[in-house]
HTML snippet that shows the backbone in 3Dmol.js (N, CA, C, O; Angstrom):
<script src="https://3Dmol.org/build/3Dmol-min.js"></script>
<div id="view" style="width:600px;height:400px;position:relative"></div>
<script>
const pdb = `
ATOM      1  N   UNK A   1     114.324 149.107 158.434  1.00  0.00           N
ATOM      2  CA  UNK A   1     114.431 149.639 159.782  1.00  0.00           C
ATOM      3  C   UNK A   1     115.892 149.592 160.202  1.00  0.00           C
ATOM      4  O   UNK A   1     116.752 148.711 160.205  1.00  0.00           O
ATOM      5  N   UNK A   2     115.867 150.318 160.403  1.00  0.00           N
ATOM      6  CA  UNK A   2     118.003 150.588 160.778  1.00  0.00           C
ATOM      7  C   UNK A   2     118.174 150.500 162.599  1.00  0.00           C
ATOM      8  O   UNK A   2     117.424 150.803 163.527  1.00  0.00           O
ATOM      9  N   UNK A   3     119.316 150.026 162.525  1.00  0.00           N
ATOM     10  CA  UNK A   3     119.275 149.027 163.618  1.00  0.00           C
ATOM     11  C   UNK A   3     120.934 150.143 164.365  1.00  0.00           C
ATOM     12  O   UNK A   3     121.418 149.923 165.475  1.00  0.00           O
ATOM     13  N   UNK A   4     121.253 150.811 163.767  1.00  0.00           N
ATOM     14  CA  UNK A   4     122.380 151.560 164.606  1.00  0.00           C
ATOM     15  C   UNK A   4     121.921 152.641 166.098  1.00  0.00           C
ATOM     16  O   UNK A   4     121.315 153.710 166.157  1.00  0.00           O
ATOM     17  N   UNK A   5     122.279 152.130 166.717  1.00  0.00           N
ATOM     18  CA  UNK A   5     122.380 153.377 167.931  1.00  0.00           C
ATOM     19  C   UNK A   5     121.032 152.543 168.750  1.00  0.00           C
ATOM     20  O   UNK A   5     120.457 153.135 169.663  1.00  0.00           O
ATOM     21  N   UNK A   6     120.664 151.356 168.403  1.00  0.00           N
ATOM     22  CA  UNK A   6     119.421 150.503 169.120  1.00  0.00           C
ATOM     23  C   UNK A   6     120.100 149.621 169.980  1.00  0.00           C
ATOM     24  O   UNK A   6     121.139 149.073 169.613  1.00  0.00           O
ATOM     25  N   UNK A   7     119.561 149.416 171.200  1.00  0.00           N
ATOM     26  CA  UNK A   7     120.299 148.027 172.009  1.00  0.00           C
ATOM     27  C   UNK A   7     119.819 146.454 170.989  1.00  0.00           C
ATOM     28  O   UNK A   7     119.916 145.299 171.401  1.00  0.00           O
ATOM     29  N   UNK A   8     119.538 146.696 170.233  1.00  0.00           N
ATOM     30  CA  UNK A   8     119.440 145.650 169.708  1.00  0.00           C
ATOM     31  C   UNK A   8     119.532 145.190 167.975  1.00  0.00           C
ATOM     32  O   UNK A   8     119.046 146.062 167.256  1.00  0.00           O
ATOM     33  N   UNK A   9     119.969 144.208 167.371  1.00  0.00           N
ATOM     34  CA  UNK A   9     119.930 144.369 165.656  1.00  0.00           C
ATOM     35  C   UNK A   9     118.476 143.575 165.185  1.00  0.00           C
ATOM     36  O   UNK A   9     117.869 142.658 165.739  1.00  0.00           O
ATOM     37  N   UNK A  10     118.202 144.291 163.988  1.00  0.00           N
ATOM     38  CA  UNK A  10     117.176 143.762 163.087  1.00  0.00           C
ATOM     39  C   UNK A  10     117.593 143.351 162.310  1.00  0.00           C
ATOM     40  O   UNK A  10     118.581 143.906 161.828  1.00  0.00           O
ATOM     41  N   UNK A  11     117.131 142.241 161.781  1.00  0.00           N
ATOM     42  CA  UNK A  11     116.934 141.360 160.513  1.00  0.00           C
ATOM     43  C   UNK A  11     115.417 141.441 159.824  1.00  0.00           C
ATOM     44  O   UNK A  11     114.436 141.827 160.461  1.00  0.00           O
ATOM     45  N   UNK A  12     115.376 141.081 158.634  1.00  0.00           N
ATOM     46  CA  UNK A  12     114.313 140.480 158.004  1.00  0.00           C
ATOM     47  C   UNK A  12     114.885 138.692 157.661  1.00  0.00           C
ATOM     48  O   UNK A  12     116.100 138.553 157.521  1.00  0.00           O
ATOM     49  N   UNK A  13     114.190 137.710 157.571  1.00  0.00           N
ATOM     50  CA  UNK A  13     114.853 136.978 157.667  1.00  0.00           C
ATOM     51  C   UNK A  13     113.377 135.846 156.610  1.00  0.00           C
ATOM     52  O   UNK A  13     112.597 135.201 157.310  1.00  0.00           O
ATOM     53  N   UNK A  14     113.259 135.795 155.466  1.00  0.00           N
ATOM     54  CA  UNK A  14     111.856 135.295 155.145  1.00  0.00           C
ATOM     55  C   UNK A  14     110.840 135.701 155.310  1.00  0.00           C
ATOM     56  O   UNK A  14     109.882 134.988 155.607  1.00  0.00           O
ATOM     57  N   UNK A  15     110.774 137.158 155.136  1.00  0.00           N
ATOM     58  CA  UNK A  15     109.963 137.859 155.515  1.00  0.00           C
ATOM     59  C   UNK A  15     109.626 138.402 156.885  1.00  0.00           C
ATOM     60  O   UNK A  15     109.027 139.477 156.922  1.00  0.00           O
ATOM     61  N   UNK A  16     109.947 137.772 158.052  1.00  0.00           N
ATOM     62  CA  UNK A  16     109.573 138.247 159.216  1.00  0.00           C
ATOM     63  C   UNK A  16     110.976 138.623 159.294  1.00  0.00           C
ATOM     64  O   UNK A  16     112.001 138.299 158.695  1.00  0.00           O
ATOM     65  N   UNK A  17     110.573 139.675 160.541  1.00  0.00           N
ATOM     66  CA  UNK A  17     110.949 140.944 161.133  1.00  0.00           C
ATOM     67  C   UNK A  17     111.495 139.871 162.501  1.00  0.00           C
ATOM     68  O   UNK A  17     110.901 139.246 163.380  1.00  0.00           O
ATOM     69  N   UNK A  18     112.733 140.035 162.174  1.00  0.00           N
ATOM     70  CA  UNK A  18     113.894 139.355 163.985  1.00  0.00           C
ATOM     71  C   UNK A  18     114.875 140.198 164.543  1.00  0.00           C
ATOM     72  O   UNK A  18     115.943 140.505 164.014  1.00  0.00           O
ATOM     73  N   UNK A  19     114.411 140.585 165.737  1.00  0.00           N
ATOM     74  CA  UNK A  19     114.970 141.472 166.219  1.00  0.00           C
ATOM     75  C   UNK A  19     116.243 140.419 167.618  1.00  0.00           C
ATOM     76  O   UNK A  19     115.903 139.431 168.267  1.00  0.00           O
ATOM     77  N   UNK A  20     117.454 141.032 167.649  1.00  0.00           N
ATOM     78  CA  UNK A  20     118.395 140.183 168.442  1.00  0.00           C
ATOM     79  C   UNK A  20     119.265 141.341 169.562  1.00  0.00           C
ATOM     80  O   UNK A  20     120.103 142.199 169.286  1.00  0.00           O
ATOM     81  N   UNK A  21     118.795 141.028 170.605  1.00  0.00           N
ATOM     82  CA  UNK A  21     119.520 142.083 171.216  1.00  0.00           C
ATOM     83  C   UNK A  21     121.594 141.559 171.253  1.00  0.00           C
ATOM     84  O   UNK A  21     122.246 140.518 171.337  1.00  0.00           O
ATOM     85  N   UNK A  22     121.877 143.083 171.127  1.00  0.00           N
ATOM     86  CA  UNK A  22     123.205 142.797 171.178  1.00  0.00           C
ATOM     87  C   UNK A  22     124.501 142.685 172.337  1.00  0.00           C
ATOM     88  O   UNK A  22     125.651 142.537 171.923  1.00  0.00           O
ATOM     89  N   UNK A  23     124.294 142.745 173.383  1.00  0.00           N
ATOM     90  CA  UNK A  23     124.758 142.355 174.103  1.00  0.00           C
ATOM     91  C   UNK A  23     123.576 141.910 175.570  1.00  0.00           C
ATOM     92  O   UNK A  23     122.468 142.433 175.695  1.00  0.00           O
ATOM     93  N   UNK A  24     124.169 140.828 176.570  1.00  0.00           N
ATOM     94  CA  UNK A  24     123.626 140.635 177.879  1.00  0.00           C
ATOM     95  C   UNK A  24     122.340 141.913 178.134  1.00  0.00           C
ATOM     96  O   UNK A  24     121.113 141.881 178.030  1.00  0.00           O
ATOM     97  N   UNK A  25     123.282 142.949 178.495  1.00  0.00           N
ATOM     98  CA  UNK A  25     122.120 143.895 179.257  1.00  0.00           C
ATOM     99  C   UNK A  25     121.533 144.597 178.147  1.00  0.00           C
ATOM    100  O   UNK A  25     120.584 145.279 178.535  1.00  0.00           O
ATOM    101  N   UNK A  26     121.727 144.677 177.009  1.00  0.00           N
ATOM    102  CA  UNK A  26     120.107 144.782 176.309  1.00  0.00           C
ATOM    103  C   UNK A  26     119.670 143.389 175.711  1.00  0.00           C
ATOM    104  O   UNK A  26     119.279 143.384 174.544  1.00  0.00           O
ATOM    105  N   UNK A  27     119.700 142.427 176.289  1.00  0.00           N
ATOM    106  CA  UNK A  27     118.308 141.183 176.087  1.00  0.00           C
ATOM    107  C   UNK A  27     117.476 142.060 176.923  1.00  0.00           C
ATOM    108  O   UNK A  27     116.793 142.893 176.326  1.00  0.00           O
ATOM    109  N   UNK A  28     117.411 142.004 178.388  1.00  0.00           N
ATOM    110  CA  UNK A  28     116.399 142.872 179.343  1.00  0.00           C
ATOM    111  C   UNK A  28     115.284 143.951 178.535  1.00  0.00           C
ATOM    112  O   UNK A  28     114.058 144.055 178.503  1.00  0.00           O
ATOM    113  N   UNK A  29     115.964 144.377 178.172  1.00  0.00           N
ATOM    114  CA  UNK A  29     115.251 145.516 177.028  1.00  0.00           C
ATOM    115  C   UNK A  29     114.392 145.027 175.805  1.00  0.00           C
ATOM    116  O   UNK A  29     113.218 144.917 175.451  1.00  0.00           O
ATOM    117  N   UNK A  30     115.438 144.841 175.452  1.00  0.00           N
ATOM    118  CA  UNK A  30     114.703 143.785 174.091  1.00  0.00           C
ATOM    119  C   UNK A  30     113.140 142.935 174.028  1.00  0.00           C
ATOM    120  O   UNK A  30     112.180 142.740 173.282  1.00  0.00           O
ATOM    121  N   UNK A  31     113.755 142.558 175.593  1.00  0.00           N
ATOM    122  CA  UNK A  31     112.645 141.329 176.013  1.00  0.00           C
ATOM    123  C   UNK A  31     111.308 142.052 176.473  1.00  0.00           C
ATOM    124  O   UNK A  31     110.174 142.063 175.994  1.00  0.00           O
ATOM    125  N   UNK A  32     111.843 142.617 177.522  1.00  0.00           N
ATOM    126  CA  UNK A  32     110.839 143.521 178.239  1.00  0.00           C
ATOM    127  C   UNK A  32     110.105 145.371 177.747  1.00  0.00           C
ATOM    128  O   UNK A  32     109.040 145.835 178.153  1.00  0.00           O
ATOM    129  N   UNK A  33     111.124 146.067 176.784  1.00  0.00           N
ATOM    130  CA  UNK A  33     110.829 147.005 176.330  1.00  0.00           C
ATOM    131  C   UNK A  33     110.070 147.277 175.059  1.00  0.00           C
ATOM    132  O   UNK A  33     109.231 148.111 174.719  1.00  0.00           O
ATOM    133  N   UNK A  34     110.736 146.164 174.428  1.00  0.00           N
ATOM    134  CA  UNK A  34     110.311 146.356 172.895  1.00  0.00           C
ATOM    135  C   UNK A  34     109.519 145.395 172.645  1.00  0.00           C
ATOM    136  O   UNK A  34     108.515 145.665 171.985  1.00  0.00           O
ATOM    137  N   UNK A  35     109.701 144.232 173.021  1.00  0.00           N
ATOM    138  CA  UNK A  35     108.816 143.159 172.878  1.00  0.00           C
ATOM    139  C   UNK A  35     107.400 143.197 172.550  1.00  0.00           C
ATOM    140  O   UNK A  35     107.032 143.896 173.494  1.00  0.00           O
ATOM    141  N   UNK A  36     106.574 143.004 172.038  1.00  0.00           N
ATOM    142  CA  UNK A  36     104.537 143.161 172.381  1.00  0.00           C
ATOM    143  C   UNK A  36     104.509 141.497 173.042  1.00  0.00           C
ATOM    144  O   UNK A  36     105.464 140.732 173.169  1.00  0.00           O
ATOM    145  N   UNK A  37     103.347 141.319 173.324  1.00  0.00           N
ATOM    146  CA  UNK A  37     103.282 139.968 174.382  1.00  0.00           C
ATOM    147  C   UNK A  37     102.946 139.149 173.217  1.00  0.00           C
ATOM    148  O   UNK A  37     103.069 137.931 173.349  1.00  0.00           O
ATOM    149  N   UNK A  38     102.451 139.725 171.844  1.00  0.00           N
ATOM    150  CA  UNK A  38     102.390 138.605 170.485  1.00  0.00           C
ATOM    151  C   UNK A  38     103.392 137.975 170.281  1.00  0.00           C
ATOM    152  O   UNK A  38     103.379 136.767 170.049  1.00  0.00           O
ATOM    153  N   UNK A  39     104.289 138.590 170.325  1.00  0.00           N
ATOM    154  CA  UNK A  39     105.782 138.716 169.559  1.00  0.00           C
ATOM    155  C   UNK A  39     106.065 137.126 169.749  1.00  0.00           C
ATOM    156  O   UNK A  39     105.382 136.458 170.526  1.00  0.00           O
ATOM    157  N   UNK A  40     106.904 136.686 169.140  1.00  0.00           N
ATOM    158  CA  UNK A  40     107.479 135.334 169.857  1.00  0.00           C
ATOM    159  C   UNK A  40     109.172 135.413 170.173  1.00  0.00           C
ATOM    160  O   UNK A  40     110.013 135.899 169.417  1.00  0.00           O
ATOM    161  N   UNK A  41     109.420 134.768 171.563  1.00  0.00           N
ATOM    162  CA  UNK A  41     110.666 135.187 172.355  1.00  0.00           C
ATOM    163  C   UNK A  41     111.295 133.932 172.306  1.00  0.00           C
ATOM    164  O   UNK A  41     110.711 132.914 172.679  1.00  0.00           O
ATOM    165  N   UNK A  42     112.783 133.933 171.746  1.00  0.00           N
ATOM    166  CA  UNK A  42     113.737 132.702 171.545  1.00  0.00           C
ATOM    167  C   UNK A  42     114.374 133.151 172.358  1.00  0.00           C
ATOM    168  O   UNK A  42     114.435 134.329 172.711  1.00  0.00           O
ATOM    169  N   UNK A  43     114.943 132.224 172.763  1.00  0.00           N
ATOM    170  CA  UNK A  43     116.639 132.135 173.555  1.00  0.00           C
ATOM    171  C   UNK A  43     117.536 130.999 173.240  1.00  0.00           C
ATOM    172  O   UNK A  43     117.514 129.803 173.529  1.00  0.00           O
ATOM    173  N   UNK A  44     118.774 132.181 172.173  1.00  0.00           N
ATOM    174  CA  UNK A  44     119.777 131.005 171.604  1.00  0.00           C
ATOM    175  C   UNK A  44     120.699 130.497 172.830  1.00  0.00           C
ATOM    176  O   UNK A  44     121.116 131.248 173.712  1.00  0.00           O
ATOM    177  N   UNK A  45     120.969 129.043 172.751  1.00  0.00           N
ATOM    178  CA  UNK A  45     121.523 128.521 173.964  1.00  0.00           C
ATOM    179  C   UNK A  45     123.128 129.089 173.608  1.00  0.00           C
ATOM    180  O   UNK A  45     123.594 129.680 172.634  1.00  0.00           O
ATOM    181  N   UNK A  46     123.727 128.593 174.921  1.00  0.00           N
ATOM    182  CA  UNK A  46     125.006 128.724 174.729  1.00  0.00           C
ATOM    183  C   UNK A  46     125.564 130.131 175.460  1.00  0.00           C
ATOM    184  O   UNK A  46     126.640 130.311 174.890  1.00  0.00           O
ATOM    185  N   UNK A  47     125.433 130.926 176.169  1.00  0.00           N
ATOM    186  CA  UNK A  47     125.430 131.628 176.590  1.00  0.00           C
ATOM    187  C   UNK A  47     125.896 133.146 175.976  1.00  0.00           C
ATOM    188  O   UNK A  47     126.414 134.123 176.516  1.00  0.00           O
ATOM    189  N   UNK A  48     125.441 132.855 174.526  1.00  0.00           N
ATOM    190  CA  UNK A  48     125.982 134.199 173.532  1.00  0.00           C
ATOM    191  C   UNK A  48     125.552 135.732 173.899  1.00  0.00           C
ATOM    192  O   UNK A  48     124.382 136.005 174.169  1.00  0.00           O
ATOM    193  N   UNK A  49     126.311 136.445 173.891  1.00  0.00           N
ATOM    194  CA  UNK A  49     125.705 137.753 173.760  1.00  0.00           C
ATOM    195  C   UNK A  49     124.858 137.789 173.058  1.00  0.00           C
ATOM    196  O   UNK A  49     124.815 137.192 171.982  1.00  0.00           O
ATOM    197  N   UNK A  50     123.824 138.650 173.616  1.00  0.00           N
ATOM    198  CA  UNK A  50     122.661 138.876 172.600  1.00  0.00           C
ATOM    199  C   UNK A  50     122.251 137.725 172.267  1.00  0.00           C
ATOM    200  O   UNK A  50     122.164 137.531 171.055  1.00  0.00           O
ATOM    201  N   UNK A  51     121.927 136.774 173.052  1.00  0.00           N
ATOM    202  CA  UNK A  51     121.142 135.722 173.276  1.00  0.00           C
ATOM    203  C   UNK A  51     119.388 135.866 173.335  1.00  0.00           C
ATOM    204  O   UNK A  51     118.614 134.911 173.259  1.00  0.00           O
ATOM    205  N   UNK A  52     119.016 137.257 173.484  1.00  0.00           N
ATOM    206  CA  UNK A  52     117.428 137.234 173.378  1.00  0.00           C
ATOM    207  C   UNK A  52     117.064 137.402 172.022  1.00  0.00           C
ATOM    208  O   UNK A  52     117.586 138.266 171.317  1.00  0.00           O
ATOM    209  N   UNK A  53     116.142 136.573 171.599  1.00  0.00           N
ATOM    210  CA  UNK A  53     115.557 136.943 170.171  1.00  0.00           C
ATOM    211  C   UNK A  53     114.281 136.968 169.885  1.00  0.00           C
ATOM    212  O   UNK A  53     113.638 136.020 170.335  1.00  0.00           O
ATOM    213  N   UNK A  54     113.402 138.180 168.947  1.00  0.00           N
ATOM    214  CA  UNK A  54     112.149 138.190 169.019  1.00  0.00           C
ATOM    215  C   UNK A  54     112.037 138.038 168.038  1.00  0.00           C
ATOM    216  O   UNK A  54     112.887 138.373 167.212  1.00  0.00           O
ATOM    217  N   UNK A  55     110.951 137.478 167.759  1.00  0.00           N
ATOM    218  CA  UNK A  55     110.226 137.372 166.178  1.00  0.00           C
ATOM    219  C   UNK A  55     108.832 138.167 165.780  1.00  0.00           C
ATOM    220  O   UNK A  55     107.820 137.514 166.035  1.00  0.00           O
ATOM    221  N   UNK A  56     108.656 139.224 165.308  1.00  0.00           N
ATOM    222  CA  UNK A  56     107.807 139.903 165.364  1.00  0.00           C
ATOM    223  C   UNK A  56     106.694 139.455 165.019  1.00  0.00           C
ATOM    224  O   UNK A  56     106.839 138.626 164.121  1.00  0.00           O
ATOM    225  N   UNK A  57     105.267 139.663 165.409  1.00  0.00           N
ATOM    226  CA  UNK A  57     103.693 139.188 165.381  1.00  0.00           C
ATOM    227  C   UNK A  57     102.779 139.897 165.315  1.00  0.00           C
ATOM    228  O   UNK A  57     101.851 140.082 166.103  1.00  0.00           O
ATOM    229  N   UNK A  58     103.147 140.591 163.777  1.00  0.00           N
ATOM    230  CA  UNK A  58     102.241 142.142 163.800  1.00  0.00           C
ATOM    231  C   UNK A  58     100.750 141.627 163.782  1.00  0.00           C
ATOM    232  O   UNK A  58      99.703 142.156 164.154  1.00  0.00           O
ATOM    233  N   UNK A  59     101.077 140.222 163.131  1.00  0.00           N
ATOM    234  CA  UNK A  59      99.573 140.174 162.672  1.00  0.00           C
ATOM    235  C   UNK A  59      98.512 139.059 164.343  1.00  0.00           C
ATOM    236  O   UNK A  59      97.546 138.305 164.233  1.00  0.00           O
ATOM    237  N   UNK A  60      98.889 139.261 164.969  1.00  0.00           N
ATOM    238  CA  UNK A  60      99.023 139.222 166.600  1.00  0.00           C
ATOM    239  C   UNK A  60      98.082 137.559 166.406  1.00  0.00           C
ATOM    240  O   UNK A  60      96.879 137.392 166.605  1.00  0.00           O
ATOM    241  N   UNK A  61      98.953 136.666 166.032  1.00  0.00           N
ATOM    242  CA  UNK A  61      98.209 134.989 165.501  1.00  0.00           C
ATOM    243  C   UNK A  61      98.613 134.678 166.829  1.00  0.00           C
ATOM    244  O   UNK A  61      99.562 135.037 167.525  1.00  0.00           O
ATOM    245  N   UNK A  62      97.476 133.785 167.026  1.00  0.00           N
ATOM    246  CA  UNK A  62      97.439 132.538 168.715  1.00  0.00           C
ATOM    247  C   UNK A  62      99.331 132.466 168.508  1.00  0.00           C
ATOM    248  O   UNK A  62     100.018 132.761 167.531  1.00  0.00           O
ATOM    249  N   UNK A  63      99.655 132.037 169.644  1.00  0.00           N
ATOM    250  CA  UNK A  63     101.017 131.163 169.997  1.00  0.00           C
ATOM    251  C   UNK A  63     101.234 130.169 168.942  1.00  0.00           C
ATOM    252  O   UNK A  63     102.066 130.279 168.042  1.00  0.00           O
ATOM    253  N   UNK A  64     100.422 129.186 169.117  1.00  0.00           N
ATOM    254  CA  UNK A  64     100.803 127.915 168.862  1.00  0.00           C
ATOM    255  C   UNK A  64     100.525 127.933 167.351  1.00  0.00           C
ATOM    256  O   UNK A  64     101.006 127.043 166.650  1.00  0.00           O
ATOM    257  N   UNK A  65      99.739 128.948 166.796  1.00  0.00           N
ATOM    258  CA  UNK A  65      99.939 128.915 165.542  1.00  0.00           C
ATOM    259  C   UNK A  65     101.265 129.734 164.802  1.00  0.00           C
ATOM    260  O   UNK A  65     101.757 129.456 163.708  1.00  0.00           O
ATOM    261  N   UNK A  66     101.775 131.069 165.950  1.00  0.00           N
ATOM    262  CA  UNK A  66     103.005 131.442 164.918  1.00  0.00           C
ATOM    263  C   UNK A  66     103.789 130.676 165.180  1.00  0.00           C
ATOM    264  O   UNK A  66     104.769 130.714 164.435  1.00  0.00           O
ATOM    265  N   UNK A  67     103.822 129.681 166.229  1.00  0.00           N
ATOM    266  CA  UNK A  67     105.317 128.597 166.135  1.00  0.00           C
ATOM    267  C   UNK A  67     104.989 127.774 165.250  1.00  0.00           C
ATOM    268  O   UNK A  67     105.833 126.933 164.942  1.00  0.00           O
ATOM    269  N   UNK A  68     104.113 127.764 164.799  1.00  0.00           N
ATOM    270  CA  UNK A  68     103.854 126.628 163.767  1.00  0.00           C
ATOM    271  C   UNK A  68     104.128 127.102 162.606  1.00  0.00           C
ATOM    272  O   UNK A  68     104.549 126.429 161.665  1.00  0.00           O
ATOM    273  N   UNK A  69     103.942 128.097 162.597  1.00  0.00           N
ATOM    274  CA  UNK A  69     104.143 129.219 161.082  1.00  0.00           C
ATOM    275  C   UNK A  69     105.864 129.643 161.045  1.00  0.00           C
ATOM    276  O   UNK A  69     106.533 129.708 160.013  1.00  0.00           O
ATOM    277  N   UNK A  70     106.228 129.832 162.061  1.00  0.00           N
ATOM    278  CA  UNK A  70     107.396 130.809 162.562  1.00  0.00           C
ATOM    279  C   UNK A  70     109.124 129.405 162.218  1.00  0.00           C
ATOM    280  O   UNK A  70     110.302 129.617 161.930  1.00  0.00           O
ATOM    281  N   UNK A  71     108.390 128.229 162.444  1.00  0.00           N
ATOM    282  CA  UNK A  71     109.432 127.216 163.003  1.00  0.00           C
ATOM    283  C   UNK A  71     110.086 126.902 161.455  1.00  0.00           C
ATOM    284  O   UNK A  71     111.092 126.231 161.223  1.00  0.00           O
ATOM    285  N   UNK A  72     109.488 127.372 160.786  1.00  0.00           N
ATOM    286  CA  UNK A  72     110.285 127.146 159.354  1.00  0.00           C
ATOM    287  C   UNK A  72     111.458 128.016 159.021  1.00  0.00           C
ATOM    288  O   UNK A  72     112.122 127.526 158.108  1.00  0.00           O
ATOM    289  N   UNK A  73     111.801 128.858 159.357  1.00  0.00           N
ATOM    290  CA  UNK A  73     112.693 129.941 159.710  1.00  0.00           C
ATOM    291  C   UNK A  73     114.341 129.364 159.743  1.00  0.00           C
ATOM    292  O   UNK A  73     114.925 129.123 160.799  1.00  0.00           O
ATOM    293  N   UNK A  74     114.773 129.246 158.789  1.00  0.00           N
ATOM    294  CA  UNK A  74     116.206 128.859 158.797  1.00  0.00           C
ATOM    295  C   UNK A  74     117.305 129.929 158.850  1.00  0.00           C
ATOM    296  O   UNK A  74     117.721 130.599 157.905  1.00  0.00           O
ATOM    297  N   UNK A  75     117.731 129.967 160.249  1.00  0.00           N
ATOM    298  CA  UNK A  75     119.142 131.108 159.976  1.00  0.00           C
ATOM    299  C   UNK A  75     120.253 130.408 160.610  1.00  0.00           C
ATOM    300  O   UNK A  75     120.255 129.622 161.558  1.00  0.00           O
ATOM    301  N   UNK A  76     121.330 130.928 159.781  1.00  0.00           N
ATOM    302  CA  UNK A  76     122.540 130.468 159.680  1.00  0.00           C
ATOM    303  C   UNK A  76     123.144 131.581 160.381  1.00  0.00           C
ATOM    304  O   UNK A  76     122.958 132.752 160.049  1.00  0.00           O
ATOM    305  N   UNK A  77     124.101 131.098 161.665  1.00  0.00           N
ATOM    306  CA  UNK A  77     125.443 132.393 161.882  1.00  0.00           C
ATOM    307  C   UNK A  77     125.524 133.074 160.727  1.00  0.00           C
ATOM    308  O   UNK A  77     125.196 134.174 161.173  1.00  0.00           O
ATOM    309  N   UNK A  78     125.648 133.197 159.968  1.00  0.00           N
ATOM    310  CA  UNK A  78     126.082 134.079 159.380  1.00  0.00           C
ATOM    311  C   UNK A  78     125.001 135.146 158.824  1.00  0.00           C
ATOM    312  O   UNK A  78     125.365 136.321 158.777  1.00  0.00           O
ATOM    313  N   UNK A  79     123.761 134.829 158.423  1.00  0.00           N
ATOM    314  CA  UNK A  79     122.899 135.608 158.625  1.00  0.00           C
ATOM    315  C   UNK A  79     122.673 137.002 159.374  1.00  0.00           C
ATOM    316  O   UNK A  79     122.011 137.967 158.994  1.00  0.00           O
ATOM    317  N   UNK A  80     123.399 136.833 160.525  1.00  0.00           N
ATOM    318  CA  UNK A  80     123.775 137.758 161.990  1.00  0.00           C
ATOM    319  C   UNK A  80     124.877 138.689 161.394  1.00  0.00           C
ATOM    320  O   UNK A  80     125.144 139.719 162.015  1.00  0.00           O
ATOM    321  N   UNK A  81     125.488 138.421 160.318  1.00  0.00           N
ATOM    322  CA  UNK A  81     126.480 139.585 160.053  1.00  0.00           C
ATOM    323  C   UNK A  81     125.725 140.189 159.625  1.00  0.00           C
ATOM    324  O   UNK A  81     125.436 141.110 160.389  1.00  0.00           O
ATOM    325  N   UNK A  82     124.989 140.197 158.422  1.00  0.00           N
ATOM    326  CA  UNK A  82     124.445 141.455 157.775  1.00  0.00           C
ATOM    327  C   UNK A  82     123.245 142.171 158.494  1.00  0.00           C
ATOM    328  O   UNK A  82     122.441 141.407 159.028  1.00  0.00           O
ATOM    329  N   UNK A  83     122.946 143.805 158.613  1.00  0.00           N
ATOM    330  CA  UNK A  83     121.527 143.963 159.936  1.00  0.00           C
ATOM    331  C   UNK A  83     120.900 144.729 158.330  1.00  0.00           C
ATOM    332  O   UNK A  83     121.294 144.965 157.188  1.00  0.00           O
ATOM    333  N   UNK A  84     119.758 144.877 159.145  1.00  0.00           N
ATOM    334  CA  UNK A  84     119.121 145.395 157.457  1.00  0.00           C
ATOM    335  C   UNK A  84     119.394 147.093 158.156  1.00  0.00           C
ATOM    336  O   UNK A  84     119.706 147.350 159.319  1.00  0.00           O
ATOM    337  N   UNK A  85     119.195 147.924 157.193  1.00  0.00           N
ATOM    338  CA  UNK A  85     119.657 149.553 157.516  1.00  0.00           C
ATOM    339  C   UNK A  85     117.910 150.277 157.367  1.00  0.00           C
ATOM    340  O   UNK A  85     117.726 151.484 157.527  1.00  0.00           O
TER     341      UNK A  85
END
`;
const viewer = $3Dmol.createViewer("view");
viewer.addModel(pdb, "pdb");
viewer.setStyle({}, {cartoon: {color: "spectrum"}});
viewer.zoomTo();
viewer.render();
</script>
């Protein structure tokens, strides 16, 4: 999924689908447009651009089970350079 000309970048990241909006005024979007209410919604602290982050929930699992599933998820800054195309 190519991530140019979107208010926001995609990753695959261990298989799931993380979507990061890229600046302030598309988190709003991100959060509220694209989002599904499955989805699961991070917010990296620190006041970074593109501080909203979703984790996609196609397969639409309770809450408390994709954080349980989801929390294994290791990304590194640097991860954030590459977007998948």
């Amino acid at each position: 999924m190519a991530s140019k000309g979107r208010p926001y970048r995609t990753f695959v990241i261990e298989g799931f689908e993380v979507l990061v909006g890229r600046a302030d005024e598309d988190n709003d979007h991100l959060t509220f447009r694209i989002a599904e209410p499955w989805d699961l919604w991070l917010h990296v602290a620190g006041g970074t651009p593109g501080s909203h982050v979703v984790v996609r929930n196609p397969e639409k699992i309770a809450r408390l089970v994709a954080i349980e599933r989801y929390k294994t998820i290791r990304v590194k800054p640097a991860a954030f350079d590459t977007e998948v195309d």
